[in-house]
C-alpha positions as CSV (number, residue, x, y, z in Angstrom):
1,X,0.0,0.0,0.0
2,X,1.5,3.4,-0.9
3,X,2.1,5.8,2.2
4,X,0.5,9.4,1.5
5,X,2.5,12.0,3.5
6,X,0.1,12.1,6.5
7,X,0.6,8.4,7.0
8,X,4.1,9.3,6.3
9,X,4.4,12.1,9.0
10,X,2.9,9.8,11.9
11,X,5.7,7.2,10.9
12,X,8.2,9.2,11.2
13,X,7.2,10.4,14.4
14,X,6.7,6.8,15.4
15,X,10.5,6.0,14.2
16,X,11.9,9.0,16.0
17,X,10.6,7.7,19.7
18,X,14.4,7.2,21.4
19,X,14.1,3.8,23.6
20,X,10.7,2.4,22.8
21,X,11.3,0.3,19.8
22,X,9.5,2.3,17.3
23,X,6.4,3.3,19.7
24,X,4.3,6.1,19.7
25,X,5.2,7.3,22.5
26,X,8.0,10.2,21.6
27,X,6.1,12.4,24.5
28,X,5.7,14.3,21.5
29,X,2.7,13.0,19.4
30,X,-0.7,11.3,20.4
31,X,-1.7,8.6,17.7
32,X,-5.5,8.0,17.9
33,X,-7.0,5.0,16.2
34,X,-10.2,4.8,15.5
35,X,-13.1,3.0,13.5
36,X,-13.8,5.8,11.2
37,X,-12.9,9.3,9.0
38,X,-15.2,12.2,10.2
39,X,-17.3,13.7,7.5
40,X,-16.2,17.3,7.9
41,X,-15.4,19.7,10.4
42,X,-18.0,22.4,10.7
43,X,-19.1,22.0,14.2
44,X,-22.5,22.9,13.1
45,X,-23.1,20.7,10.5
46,X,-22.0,17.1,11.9
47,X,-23.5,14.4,13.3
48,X,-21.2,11.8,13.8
49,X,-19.2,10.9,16.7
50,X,-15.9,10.6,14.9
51,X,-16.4,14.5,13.8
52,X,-17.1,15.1,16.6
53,X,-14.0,14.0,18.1
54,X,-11.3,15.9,16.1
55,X,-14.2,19.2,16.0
56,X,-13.7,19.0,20.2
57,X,-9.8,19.4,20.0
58,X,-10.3,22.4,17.7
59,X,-13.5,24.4,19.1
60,X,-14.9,25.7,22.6
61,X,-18.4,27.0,23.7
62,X,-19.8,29.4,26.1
63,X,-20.0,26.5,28.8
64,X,-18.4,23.3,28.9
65,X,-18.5,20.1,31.0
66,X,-16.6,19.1,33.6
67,X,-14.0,16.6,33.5
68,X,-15.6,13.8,34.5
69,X,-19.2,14.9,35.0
70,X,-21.8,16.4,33.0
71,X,-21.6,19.1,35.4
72,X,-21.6,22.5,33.3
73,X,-19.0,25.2,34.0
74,X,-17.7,28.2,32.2
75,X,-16.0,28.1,28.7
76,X,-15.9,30.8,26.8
77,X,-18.0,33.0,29.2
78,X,-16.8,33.3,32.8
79,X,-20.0,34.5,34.1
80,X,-23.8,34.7,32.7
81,X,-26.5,36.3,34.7
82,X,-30.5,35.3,33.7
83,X,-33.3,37.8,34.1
84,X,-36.5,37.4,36.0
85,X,-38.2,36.0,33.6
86,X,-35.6,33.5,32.2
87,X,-36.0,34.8,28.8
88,X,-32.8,36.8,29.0
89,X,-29.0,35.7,29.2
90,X,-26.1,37.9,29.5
91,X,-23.0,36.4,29.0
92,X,-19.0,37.9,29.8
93,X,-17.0,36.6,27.7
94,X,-13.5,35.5,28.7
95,X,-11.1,38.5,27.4
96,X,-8.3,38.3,25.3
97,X,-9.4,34.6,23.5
98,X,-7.7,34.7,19.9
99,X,-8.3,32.2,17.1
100,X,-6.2,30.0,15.6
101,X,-5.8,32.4,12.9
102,X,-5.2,35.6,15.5
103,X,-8.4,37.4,15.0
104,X,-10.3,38.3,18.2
105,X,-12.8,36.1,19.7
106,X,-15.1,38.4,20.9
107,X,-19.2,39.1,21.1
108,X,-19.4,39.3,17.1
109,X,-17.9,35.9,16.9
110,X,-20.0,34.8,19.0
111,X,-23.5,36.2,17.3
112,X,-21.9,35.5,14.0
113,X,-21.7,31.6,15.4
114,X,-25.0,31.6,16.8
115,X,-26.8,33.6,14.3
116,X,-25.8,30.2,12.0
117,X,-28.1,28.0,14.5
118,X,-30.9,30.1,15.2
119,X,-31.9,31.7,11.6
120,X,-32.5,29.1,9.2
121,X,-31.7,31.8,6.0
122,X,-28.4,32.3,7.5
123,X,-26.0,32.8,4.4
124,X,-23.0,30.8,6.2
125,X,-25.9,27.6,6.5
126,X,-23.3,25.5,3.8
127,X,-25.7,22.3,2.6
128,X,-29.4,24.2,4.2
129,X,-30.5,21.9,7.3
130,X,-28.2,21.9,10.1
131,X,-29.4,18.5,12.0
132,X,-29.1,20.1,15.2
133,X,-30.5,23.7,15.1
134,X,-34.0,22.7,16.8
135,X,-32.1,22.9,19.8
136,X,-31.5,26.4,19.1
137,X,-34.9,27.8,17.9
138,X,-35.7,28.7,21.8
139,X,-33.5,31.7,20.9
140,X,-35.2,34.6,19.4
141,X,-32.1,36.9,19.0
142,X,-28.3,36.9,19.6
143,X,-27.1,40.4,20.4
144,X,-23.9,41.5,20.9
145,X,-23.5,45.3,22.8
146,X,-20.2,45.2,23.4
147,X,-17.1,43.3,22.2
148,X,-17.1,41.1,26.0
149,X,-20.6,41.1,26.5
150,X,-23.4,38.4,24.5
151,X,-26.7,38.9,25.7
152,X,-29.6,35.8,24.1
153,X,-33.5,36.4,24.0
154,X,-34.8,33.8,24.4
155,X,-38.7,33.3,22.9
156,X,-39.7,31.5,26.2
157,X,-38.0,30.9,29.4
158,X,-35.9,27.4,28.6
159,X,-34.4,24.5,31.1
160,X,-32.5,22.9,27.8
161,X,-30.2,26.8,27.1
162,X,-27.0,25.9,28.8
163,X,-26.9,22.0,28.2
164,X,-27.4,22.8,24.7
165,X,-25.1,25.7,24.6
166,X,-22.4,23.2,25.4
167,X,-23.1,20.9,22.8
168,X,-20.9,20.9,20.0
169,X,-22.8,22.8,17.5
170,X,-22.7,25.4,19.2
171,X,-18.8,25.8,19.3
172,X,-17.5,29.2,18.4
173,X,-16.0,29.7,14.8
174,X,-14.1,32.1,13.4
175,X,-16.0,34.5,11.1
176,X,-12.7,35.5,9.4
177,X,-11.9,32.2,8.7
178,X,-15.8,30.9,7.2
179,X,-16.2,34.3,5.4
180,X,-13.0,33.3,3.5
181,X,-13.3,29.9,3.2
182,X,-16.6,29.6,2.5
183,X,-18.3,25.9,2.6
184,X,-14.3,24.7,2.6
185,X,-14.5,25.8,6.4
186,X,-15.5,22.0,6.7
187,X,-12.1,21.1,6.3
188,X,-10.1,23.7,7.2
189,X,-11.9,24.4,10.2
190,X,-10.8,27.5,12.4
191,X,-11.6,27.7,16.4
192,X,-10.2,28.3,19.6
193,X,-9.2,25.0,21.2
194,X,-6.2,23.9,22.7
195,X,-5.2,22.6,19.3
196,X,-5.2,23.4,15.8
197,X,-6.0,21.6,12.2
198,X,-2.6,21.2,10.4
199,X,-4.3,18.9,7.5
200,X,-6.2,16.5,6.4
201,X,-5.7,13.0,4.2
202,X,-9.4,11.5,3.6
203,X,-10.0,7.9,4.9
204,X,-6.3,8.3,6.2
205,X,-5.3,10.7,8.7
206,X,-6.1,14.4,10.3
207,X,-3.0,16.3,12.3
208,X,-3.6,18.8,14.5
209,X,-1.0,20.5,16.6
210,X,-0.7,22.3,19.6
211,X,-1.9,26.0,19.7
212,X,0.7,28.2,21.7
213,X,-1.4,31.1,21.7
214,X,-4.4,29.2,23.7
215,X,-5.9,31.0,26.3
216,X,-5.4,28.2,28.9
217,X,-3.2,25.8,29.8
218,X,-0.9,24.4,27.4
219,X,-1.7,21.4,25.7
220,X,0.5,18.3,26.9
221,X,1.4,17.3,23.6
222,X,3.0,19.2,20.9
223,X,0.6,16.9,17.6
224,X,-2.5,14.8,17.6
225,X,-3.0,12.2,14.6
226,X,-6.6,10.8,14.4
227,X,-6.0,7.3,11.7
228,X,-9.1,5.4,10.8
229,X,-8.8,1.6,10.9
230,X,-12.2,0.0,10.6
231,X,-11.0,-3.2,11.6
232,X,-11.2,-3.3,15.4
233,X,-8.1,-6.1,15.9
234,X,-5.7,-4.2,13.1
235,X,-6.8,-0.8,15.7
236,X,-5.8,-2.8,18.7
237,X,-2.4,-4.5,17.0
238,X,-1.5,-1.1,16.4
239,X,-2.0,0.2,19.8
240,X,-0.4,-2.7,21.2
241,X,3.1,-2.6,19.3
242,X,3.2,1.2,20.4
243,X,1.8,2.5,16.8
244,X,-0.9,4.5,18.2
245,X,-1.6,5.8,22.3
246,X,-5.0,5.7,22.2
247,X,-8.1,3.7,20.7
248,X,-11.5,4.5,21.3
249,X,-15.1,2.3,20.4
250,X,-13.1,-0.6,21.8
251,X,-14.7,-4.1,20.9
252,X,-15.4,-5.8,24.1
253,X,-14.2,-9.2,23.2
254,X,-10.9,-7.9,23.7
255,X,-10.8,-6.0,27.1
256,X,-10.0,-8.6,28.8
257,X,-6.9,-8.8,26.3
258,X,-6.3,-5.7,26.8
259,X,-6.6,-5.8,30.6
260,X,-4.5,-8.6,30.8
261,X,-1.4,-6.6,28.9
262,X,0.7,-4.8,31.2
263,X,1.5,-2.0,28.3
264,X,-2.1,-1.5,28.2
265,X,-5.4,-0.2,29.9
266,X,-8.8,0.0,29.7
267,X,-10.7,3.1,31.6
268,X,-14.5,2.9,31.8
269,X,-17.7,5.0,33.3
270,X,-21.3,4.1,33.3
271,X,-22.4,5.5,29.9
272,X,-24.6,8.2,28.4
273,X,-25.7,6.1,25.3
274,X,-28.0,3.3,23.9
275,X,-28.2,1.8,20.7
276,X,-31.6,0.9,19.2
277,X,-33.9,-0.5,15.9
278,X,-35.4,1.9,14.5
279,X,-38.8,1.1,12.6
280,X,-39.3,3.9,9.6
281,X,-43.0,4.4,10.9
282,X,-43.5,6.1,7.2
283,X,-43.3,2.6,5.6
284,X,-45.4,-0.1,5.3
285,X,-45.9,-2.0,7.5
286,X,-44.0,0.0,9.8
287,X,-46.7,2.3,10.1
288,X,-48.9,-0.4,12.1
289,X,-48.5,-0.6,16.2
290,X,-48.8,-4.1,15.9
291,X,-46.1,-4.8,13.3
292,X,-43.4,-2.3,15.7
293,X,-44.7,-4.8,19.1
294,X,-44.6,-7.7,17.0
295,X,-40.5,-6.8,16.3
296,X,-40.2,-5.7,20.1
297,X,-41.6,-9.5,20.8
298,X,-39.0,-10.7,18.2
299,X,-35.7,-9.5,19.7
300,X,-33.7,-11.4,22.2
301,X,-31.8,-8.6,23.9
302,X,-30.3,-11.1,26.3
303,X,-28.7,-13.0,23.8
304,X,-27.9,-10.0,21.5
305,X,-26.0,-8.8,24.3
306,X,-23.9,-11.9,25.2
307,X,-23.1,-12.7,21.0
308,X,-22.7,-8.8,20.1
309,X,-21.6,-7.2,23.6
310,X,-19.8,-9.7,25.1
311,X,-21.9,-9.4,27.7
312,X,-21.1,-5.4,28.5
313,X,-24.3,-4.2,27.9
314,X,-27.5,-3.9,29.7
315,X,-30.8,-4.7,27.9
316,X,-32.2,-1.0,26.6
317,X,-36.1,-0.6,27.9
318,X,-36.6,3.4,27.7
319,X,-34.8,5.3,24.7
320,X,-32.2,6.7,27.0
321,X,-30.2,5.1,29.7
322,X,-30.9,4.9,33.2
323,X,-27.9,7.8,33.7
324,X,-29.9,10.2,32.5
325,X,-31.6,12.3,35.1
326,X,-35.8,12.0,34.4
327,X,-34.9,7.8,33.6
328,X,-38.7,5.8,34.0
329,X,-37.4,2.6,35.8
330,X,-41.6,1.7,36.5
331,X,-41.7,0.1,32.4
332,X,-41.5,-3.1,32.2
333,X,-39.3,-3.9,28.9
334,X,-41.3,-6.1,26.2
335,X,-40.4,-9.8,26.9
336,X,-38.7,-12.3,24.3
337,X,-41.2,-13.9,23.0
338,X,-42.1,-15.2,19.2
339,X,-45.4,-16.5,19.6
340,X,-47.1,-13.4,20.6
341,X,-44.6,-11.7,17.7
342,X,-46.5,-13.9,14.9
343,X,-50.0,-13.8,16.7
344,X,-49.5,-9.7,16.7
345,X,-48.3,-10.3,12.7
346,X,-51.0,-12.6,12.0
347,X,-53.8,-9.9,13.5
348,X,-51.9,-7.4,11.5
349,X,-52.6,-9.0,8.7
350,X,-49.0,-10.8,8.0
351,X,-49.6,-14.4,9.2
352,X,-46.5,-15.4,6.9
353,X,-44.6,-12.6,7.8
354,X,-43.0,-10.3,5.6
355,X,-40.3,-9.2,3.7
356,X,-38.2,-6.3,4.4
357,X,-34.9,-4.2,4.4
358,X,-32.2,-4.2,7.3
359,X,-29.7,-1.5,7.7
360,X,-26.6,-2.1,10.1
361,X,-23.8,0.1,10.4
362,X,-20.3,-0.4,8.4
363,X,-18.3,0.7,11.5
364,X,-18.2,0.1,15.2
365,X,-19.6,2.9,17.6
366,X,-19.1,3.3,21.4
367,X,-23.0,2.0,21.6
368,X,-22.3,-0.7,19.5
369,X,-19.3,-2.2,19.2
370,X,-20.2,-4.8,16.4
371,X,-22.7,-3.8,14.4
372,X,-22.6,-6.2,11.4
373,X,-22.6,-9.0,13.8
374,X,-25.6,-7.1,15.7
375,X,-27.5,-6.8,12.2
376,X,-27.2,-10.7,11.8
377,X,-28.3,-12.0,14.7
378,X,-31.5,-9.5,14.8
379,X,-32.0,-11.1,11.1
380,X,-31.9,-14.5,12.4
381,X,-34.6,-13.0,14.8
382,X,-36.8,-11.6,12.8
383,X,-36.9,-14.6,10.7
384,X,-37.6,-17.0,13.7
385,X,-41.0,-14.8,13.6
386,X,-41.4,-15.0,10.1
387,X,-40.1,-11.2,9.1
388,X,-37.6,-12.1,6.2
389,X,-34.6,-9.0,6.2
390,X,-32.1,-8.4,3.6
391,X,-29.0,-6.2,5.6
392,X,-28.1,-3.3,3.7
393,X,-24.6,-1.2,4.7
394,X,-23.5,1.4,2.8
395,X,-20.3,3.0,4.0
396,X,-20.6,5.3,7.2
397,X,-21.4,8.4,5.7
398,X,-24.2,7.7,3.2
399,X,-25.1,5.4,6.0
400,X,-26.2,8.5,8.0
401,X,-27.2,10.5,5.1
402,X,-29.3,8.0,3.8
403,X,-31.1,6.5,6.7
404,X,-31.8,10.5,8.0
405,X,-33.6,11.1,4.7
406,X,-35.9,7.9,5.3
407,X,-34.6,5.3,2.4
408,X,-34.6,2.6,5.3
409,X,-37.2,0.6,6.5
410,X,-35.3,-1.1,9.6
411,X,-32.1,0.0,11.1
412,X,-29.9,-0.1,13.6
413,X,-28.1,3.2,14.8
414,X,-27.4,4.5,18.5
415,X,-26.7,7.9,20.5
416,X,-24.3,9.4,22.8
417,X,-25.4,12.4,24.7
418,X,-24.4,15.6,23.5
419,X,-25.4,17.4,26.7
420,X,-26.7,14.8,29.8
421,X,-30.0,15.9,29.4
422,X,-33.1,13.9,28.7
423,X,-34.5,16.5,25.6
424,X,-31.2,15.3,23.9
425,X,-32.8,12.0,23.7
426,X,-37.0,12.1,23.7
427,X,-36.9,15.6,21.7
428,X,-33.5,15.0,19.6
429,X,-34.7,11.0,18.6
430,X,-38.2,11.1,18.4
431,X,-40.3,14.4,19.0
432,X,-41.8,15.4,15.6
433,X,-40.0,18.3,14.7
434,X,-36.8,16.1,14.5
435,X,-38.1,13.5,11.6
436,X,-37.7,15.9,9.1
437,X,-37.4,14.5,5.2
438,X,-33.5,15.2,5.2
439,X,-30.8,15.1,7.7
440,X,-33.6,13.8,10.3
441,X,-32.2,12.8,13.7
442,X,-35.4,11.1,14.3
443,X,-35.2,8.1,12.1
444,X,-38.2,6.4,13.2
445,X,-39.7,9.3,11.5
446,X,-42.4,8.7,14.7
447,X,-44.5,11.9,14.8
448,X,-46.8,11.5,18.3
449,X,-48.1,15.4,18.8
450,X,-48.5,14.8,22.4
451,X,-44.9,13.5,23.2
452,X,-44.0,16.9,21.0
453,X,-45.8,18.9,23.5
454,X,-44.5,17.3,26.8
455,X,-41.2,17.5,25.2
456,X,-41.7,21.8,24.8
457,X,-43.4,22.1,27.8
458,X,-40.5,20.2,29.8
459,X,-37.9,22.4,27.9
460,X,-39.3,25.8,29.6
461,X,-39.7,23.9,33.7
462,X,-36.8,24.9,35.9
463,X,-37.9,22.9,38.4
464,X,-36.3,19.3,38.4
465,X,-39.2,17.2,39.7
466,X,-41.7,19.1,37.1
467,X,-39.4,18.2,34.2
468,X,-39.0,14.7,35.2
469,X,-42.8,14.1,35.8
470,X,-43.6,15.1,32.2
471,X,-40.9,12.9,30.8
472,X,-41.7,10.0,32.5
473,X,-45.3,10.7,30.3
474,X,-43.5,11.0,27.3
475,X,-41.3,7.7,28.1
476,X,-45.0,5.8,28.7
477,X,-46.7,7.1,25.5
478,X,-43.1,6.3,23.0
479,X,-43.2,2.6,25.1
480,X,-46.7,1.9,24.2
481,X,-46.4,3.8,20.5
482,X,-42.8,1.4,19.6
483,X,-41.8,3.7,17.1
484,X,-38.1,1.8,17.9
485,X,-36.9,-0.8,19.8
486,X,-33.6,-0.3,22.4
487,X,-31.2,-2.7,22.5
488,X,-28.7,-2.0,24.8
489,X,-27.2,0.7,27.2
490,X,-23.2,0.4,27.2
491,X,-20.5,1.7,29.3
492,X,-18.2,4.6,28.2
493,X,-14.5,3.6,27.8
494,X,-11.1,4.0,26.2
495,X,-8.0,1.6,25.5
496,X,-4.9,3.4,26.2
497,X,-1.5,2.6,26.9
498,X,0.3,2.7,30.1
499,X,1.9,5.5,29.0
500,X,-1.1,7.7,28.7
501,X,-1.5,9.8,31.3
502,X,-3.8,12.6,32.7
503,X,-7.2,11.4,30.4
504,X,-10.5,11.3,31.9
505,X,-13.3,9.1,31.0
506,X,-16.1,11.3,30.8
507,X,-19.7,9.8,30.7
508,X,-21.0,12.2,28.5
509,X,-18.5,10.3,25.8
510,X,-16.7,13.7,25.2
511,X,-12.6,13.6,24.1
512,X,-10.6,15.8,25.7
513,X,-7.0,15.3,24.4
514,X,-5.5,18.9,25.8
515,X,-4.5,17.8,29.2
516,X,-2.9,14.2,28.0
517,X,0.4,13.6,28.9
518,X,2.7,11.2,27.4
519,X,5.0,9.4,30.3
520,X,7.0,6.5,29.9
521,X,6.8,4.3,33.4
């Protein structure tokens, strides 16, 4: 196989590590494997996890997680006050932020960010829907009355502001660099992280390196390289002969492996994810309760779990895991069970079944580890009740593409949290606003106007309990609809070696590569 430059670079920095035989570790360079390329690099207009990865070494928000927590503390802003009412937020800005390209980032590049979110005839909207901007339509205006100083209006007072200010699309960019670079921002994106984008070699590698004139403090390595290896045991040979530091969506057949190696580790948290079927309620038969119980009756989850999870998982009832504050833990899950599956497809009108289509992923996720093997055994499943799939899988990105503009009929996709908060799953994976005809998060394409409701009403309650009450309705009405089916909820982890020091596991799934330290033992 010919060696493009990036791939090039990283060996090179590989070769140069004095004492360690070739590894990665030069205390210099972070090598991170993973299963995937991102898609691009506009923090506004991704959806995947492995975008989201290299976008969060590159960008920063208002507020910002903890650590370890989902806990959300200043960014950006040091401060924000909120009026009264709660439809007013004043935010000071941290001074003296610069870009990576040295222009100020100050209240105008914040509004210009924003603006991009909230008004869906923004001219800097590159490809029209932004998959995320629902959470952002609580926001009337962005004003900015003085260079340290954003105030938002909101249209109504909103519980979900902050969480979702935190997520990723709402990172700051540089206007400088969009205005000039027009939809090429996607890859040559422009923020003000802890490191910056170097370049970027499609299905091969993207460097970053450290940015010396970062606000706060310095990154622990001087490069990062993010290499794609679908196949999870070449991604683990590499980190295990020193060729990469770090792997993530870790295959759980081999933590013991890994545990078991003294070069290497495996750190884990209770998650902030599930993976689930979704049923395209738009299709026939789909669009029939029976038909969506009938598959709920169909699925072993134990058994999915022991063949597909190795047993890390825990059988998905609710879509969105028992971390999550507002969790129902009163439903009781649909039991395995075939014979009320065909009896539920006979009164449908299917006593001998059906055929249909069955999407599974190309490439492992943190919520599924193994998704072609996942998208056989459901198969075998299905057919044991007489529903007969054929398993599509296009690669990754027309995956996500394809299934968020409805083309599926059955598939299997997953979600990490993007804030901790239970709108980012009911709202962002199945409230009605969300299953639009492209780019939809809500691939079920369910469209229940009460569950729609709850979910707005619970977005403007302050008060905890209140929230929770209301979801716990919306949790009842999506369990008796089955517009999907959850299969699993999965810890959050990372395979590192030894060497690998000051990372922190957060349960939220974010990757935080700034304070990482490279220490041989």
């Amino acid at each position: 196989m010919t060696v493009r430059p990036m791939l090039a670079l990283a060996a090179l920095a590989l070769a140069a590590a004095p004492g360690c035989g070739g590894s990665a570790l030069d205390g210099d360079t972070i090598v991170f494997v993973r299963g995937a390329d991102s898609k691009k690099l506009d923090p506004a207009d991704v959806t995947d996890g492995e975008s989201v990865v290299v976008v969060n070494q590159l960008f920063e928000n208002l507020v910002t997680h903890a650590p370890a927590t989902p806990e959300l503390v200043p960014g950006l802003a040091t401060a924000w006050t909120v009026s009264e009412d709660g439809r007013t937020w004043t935010f000071t800005l941290r001074p003296g932020v610069k870009f990576h390209d040295g222009t100020d980032c100050d209240a105008a590049a914040v509004k210009f960010s924003l603006d991009r979110l909230v008004h869906k005839d923004n001219a800097y909207r590159f490809g029209g829907n932004f998959s995320y901007d629902e959470n952002y339509q609580m926001i009337e205006s962005v004003e900015a009355p003085d260079a340290g100083t954003v105030v938002l209006r909101l249209r109504a007072a909103s519980a979900v502001l902050l969480p979702n200010l935190a997520m990723f699309p709402a990172c700051i960019v540089s206007p400088t660099a969009m205005q000039a670079a027009g939809e090429g921002f996607a890859r040559h994106p422009v923020g003000t992280g802890p490191y910056r984008f170097v370049r970027w070699v499609a299905d091969e590698a993207i460097e970053l390196t450290r940015f010396d004139g970062y606000w706060g403090p310095r990154a622990g390595v001087t490069r990062v390289i993010f290499v794609p290896v679908q196949e999870q045991r070449s991604r683990l040979e590499r980190l295990r002969r020193g060729e990469a530091n770090m792997m993530n969506t870790v295959d759980f057949a081999f933590v013991a492996e890994i545990e078991a190696d003294p070069a290497l580790r495996y750190d884990r948290v209770d998650g902030m994810n599930f993976s689930y079927l979704a049923m395209n309620n738009d299709r026939k038969p789909f669009d029939d309760p029976r038909v969506r119980r009938a598959v709920a009756h169909a699925i072993d989850k134990a058994a999915l779990i022991t063949l597909a999870y190795y047993g890390f998982g825990k059988p998905g009832v609710n879509p969105m895991p028992p971390t999550i504050p507002g969790y129902h833990d009163g439903i009781a899950d649909y039991p395995h069970d075939p014979a009320k599956a065909k009896a539920l497809l006979a009164e449908a009108g299917y006593p001998d079944g059906f055929d249909t289509d069955l999407w599974a992923m190309p490439n492992p996720r943190p919520y599924m580890p193994k998704p072609q093997e996942c998208g056989q055994i459901l198969k075998e499943q299905l057919k044991a009740v007489g529903i007969r799939a054929t398993i599509k899988s296009p690669p990754w990105a027309e995956y996500l593409e394809r299934t968020g503009s409805g083309e599926h009929s059955l598939c299997v996709l997953g979600w990490n949290t993007d804030n901790g908060d239970p709108d980012n799953f009911l709202n962002v994976l199945l409230g009605a606003r969300n299953a639009r005809p492209k780019g939809a998060n809500n691939v079920s394409f369910y469209r229940d106007a009460p569950v729609q409701a709850w979910c707005d009403e619970a977005q403007g309650l302050v008060d905890p309990a209140a929230r929770h009450a209301l979801y716990r309705r919306v949790q009842e009405k999506i369990h008796a609809d089955v517009p999907m089916v959850p299969l699993a909820y999965m810890p959050e982890g990372m395979a590192l070696r030894r060497e690998v020091q000051g990372y922190v596991v957060n349960p939220i799934g974010i990757v935080r590569l700034a304070p990482v330290r490279l220490v041989a033992e």
